[in-house]
N, CA, C and O atoms as a printed pandas DataFrame, in Angstrom:
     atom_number atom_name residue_name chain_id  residue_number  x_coord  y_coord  z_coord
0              1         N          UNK        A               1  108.445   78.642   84.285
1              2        CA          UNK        A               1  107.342   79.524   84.609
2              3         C          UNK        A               1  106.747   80.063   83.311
3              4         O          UNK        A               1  107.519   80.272   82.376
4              5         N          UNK        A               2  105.599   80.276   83.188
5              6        CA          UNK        A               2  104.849   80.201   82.245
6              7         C          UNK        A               2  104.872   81.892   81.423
7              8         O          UNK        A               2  106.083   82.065   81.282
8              9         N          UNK        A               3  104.477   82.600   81.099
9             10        CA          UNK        A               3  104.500   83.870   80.558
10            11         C          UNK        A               3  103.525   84.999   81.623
11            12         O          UNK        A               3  103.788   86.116   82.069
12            13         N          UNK        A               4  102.595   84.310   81.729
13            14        CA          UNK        A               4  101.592   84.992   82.716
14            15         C          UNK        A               4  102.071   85.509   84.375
15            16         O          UNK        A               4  101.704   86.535   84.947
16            17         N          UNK        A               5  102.886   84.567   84.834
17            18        CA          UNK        A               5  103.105   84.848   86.381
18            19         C          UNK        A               5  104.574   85.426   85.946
19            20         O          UNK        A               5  105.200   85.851   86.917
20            21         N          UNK        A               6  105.060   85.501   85.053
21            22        CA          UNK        A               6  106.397   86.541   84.290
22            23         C          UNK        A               6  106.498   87.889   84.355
23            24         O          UNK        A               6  107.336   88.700   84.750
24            25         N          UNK        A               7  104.683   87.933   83.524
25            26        CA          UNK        A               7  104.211   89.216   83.433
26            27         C          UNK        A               7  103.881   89.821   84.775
27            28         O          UNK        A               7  104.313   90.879   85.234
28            29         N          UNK        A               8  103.062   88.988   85.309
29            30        CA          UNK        A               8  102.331   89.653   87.099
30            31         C          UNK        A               8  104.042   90.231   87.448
31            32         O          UNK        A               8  104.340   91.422   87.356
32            33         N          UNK        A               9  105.122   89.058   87.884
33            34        CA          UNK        A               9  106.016   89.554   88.788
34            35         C          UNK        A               9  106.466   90.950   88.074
35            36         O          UNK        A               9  106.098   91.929   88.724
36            37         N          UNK        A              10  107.046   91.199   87.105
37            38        CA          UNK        A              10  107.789   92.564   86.537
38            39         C          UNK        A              10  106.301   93.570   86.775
39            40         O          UNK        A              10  106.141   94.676   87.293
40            41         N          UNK        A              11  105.755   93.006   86.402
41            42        CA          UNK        A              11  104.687   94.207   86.799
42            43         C          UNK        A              11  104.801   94.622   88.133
43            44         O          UNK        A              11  105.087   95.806   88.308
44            45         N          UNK        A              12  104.653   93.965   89.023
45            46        CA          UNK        A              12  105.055   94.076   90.506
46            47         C          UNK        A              12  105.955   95.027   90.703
47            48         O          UNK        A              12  105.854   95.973   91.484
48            49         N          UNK        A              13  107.050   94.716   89.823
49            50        CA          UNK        A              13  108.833   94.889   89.952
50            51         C          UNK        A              13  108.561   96.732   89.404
51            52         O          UNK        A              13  109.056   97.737   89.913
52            53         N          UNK        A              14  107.729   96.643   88.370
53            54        CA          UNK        A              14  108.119   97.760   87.567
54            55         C          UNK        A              14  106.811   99.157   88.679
55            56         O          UNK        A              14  107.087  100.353   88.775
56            57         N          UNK        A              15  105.773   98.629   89.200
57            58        CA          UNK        A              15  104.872   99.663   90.106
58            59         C          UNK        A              15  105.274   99.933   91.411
59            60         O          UNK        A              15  104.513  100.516   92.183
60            61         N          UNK        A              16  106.599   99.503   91.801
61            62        CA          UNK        A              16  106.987   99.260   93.156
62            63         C          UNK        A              16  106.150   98.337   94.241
63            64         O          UNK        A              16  106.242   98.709   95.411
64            65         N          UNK        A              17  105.541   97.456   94.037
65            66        CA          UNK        A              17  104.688   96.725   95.090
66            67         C          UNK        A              17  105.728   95.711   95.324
67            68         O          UNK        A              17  105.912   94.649   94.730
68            69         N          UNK        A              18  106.455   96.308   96.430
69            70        CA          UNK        A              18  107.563   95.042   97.338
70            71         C          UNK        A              18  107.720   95.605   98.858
71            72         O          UNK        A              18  108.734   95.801   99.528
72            73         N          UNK        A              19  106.288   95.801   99.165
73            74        CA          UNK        A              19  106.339   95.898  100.737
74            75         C          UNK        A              19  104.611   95.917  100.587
75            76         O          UNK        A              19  103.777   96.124   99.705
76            77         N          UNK        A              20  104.655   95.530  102.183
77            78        CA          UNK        A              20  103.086   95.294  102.317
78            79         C          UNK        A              20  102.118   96.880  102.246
79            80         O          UNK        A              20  100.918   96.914  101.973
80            81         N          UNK        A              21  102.782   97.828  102.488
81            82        CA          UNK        A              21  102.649   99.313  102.476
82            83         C          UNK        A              21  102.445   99.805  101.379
83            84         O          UNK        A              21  101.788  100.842  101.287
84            85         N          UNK        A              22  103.108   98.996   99.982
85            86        CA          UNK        A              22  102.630   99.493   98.549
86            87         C          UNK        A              22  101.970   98.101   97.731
87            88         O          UNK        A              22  102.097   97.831   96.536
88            89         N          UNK        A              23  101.306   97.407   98.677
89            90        CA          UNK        A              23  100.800   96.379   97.806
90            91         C          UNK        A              23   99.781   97.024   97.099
91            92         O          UNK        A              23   99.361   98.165   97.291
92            93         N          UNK        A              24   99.311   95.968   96.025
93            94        CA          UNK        A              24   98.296   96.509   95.122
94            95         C          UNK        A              24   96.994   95.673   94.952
95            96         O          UNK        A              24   97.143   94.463   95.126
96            97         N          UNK        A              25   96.187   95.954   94.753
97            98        CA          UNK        A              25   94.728   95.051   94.856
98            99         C          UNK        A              25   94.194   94.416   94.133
99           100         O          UNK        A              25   93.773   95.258   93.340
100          101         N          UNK        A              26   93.726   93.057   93.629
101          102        CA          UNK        A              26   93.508   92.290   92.726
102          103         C          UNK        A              26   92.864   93.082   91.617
103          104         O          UNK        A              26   93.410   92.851   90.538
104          105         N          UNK        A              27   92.057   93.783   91.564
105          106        CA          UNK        A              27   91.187   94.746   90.846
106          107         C          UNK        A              27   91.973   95.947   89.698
107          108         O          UNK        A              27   91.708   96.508   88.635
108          109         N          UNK        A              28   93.045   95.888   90.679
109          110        CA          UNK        A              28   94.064   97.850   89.772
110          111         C          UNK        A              28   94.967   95.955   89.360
111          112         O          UNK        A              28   94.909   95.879   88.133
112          113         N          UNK        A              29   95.471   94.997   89.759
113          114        CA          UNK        A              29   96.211   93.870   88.932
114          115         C          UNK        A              29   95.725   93.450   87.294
115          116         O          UNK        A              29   96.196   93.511   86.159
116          117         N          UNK        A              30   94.298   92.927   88.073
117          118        CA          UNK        A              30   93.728   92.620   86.697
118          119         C          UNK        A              30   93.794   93.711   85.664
119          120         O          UNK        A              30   94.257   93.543   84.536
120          121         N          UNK        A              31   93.256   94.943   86.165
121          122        CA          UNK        A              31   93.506   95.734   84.940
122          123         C          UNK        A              31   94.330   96.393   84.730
123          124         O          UNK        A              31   94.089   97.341   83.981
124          125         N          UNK        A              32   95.614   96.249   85.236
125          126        CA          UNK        A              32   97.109   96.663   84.618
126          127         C          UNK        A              32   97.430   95.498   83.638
127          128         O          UNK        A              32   97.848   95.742   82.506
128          129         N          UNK        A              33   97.197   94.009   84.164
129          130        CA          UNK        A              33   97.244   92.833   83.311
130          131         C          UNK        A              33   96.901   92.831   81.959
131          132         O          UNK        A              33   97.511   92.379   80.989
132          133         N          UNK        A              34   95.657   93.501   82.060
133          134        CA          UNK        A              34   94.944   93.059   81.104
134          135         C          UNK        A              34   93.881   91.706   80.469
135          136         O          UNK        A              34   93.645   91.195   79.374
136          137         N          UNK        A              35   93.413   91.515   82.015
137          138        CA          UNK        A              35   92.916   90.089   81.828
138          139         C          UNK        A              35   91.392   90.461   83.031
139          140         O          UNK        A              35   90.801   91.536   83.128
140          141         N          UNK        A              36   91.109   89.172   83.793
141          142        CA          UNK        A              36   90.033   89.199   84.498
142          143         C          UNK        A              36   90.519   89.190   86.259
143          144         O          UNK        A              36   91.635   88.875   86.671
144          145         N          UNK        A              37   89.385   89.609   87.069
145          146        CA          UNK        A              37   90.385   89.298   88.593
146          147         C          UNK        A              37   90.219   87.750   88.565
147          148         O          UNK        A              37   90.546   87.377   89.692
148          149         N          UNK        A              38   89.935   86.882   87.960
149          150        CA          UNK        A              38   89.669   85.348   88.581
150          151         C          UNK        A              38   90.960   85.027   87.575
151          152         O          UNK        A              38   91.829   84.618   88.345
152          153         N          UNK        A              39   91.510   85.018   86.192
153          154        CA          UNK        A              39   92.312   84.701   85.860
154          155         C          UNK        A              39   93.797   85.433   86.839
155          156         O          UNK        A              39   94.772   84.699   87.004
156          157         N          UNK        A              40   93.818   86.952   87.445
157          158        CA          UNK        A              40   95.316   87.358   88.085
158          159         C          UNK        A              40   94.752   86.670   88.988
159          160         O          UNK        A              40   95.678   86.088   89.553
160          161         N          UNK        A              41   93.680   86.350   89.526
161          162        CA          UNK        A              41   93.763   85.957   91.111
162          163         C          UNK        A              41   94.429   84.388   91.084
163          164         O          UNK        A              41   94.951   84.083   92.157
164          165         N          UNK        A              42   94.492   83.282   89.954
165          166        CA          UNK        A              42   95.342   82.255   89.612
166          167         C          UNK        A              42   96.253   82.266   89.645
167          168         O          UNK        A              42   96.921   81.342   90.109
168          169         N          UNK        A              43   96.835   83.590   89.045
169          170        CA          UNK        A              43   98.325   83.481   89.053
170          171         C          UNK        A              43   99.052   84.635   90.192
171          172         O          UNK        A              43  100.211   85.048   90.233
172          173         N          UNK        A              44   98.431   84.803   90.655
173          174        CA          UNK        A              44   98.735   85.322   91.915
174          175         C          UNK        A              44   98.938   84.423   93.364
175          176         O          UNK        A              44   99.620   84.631   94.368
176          177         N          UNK        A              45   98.199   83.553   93.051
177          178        CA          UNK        A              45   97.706   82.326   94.122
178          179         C          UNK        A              45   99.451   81.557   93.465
179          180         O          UNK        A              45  100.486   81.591   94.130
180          181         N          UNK        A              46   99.341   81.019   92.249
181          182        CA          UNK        A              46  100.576   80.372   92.149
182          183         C          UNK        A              46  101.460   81.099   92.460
183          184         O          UNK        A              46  102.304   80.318   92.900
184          185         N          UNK        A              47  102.030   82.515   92.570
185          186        CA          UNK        A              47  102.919   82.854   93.052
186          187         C          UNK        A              47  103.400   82.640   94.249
187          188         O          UNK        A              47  104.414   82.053   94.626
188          189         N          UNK        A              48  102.164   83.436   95.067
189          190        CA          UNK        A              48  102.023   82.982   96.640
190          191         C          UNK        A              48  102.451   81.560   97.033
191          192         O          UNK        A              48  102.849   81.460   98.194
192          193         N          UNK        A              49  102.447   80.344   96.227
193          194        CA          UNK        A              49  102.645   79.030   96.572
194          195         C          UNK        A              49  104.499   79.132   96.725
195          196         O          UNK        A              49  105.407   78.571   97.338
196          197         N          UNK        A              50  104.281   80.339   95.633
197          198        CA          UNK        A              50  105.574   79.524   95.378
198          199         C          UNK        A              50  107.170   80.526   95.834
199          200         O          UNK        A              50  108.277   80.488   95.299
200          201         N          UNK        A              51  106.657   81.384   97.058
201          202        CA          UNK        A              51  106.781   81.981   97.830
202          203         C          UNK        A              51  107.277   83.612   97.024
203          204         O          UNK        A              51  107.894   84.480   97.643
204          205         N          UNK        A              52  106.988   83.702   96.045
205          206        CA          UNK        A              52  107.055   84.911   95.563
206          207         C          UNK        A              52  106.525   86.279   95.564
207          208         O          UNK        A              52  107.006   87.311   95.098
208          209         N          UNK        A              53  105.313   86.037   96.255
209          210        CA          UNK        A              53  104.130   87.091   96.591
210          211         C          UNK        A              53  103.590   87.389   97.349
211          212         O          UNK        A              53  102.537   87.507   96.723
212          213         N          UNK        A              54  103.312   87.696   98.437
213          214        CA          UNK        A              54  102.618   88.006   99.586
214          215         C          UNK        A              54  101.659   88.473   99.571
215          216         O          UNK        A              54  101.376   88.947   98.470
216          217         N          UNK        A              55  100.707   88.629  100.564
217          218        CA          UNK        A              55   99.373   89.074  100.971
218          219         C          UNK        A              55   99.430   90.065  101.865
219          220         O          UNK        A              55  100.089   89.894  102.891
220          221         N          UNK        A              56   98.804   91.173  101.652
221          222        CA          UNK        A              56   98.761   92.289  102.915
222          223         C          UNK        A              56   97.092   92.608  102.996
223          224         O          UNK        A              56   96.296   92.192  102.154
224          225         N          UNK        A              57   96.790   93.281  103.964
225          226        CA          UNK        A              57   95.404   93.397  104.054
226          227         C          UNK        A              57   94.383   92.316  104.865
227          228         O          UNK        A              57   94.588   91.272  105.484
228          229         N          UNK        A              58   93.209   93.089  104.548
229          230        CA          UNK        A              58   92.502   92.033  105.553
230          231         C          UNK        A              58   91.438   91.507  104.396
231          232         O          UNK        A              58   91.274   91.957  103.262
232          233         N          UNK        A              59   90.817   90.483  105.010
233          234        CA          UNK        A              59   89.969   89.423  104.040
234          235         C          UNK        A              59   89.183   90.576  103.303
235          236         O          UNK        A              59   88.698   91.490  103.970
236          237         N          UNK        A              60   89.051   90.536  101.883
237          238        CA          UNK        A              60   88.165   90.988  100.914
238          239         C          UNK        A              60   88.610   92.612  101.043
239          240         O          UNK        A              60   87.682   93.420  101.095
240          241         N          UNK        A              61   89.942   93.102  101.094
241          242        CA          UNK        A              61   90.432   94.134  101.347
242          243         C          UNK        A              61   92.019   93.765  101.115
243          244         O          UNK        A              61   92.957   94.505  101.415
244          245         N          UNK        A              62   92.126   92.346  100.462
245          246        CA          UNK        A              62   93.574   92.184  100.532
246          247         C          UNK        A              62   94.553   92.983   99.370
247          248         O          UNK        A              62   93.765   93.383   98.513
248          249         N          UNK        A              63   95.841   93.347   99.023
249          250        CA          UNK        A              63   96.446   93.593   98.071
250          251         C          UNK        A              63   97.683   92.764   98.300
251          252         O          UNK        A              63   98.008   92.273   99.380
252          253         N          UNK        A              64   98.415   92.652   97.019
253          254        CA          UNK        A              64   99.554   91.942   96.739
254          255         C          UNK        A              64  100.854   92.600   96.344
255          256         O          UNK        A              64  100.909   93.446   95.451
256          257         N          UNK        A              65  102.356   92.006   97.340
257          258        CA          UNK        A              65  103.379   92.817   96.829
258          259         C          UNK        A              65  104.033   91.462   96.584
259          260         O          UNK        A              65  103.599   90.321   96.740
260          261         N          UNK        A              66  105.311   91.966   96.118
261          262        CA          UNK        A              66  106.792   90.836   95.974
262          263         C          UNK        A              66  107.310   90.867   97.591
263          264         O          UNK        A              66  107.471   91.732   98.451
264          265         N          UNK        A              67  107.453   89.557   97.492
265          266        CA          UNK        A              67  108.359   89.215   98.390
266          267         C          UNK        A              67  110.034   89.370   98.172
267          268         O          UNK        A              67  110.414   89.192   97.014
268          269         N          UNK        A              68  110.874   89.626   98.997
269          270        CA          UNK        A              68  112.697   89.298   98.489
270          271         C          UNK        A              68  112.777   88.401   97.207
271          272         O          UNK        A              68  113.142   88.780   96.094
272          273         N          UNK        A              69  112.382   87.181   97.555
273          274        CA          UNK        A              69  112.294   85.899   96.482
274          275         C          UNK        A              69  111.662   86.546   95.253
275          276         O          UNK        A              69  112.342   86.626   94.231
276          277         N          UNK        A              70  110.084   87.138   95.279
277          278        CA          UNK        A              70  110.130   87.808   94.057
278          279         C          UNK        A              70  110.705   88.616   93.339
279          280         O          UNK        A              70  110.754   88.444   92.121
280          281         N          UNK        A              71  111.368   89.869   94.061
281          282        CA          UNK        A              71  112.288   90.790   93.656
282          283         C          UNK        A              71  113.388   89.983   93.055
283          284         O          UNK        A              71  113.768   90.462   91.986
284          285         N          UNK        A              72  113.950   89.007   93.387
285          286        CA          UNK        A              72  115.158   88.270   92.616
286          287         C          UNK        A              72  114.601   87.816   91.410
287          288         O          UNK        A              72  115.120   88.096   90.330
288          289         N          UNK        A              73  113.267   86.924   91.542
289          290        CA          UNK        A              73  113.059   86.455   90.131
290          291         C          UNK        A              73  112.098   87.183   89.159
291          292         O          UNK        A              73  111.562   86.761   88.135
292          293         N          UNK        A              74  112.042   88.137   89.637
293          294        CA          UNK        A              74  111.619   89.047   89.200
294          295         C          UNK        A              74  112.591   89.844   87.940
295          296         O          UNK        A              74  112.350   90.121   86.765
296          297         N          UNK        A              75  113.821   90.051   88.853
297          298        CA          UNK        A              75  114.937   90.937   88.049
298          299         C          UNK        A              75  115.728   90.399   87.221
299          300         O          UNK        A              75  116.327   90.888   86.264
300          301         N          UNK        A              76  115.692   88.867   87.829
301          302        CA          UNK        A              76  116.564   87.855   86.709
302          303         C          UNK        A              76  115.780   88.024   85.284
303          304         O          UNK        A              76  116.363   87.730   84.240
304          305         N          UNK        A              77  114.394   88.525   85.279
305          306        CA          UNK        A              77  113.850   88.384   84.117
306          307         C          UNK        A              77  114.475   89.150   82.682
307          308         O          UNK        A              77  114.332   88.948   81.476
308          309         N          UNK        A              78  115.164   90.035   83.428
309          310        CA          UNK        A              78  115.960   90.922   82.726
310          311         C          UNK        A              78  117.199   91.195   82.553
311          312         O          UNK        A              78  117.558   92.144   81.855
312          313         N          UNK        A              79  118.186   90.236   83.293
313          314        CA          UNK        A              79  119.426   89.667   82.933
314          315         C          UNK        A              79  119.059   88.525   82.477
315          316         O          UNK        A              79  119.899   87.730   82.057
């Protein structure tokens, strides 16, 4: 995994967004990131593939938390 979807997950890990109740919105992502919403919205999408991230919300109102799976590889980042 690359450095970028490293960064998204601990970020996740470290704002509490691991329930659909504290997800967070592409917009407050990008600019915790430090990047653009079309570049987090990439690596957000690869997460989601790769069952690490979830979607809460409704179309064009969505935000993003960790899934279980993310919370693990999430924390391994730091052992």
């Amino acid at each position: 995994m690359s450095e970028g979807p490293k960064k998204l997950l601990s970020l996740l890990l470290v704002i509490g967004a691991q329930s659909p109740d504290k997800a967070i919105n592409l917009g407050e992502l990008a600019l915790k990131l430090g990047t653009d919403k079309k570049s987090a919205e990439a690596e957000v999408r690869q997460l989601a593939q790769s069952g690490y991230v979830a979607k809460a919300g409704a179309l064009g109102n969505e935000a993003f938390y960790l899934t279980g799976t993310g919370v693990i590889a999430a924390s391994s980042t730091y052992s």
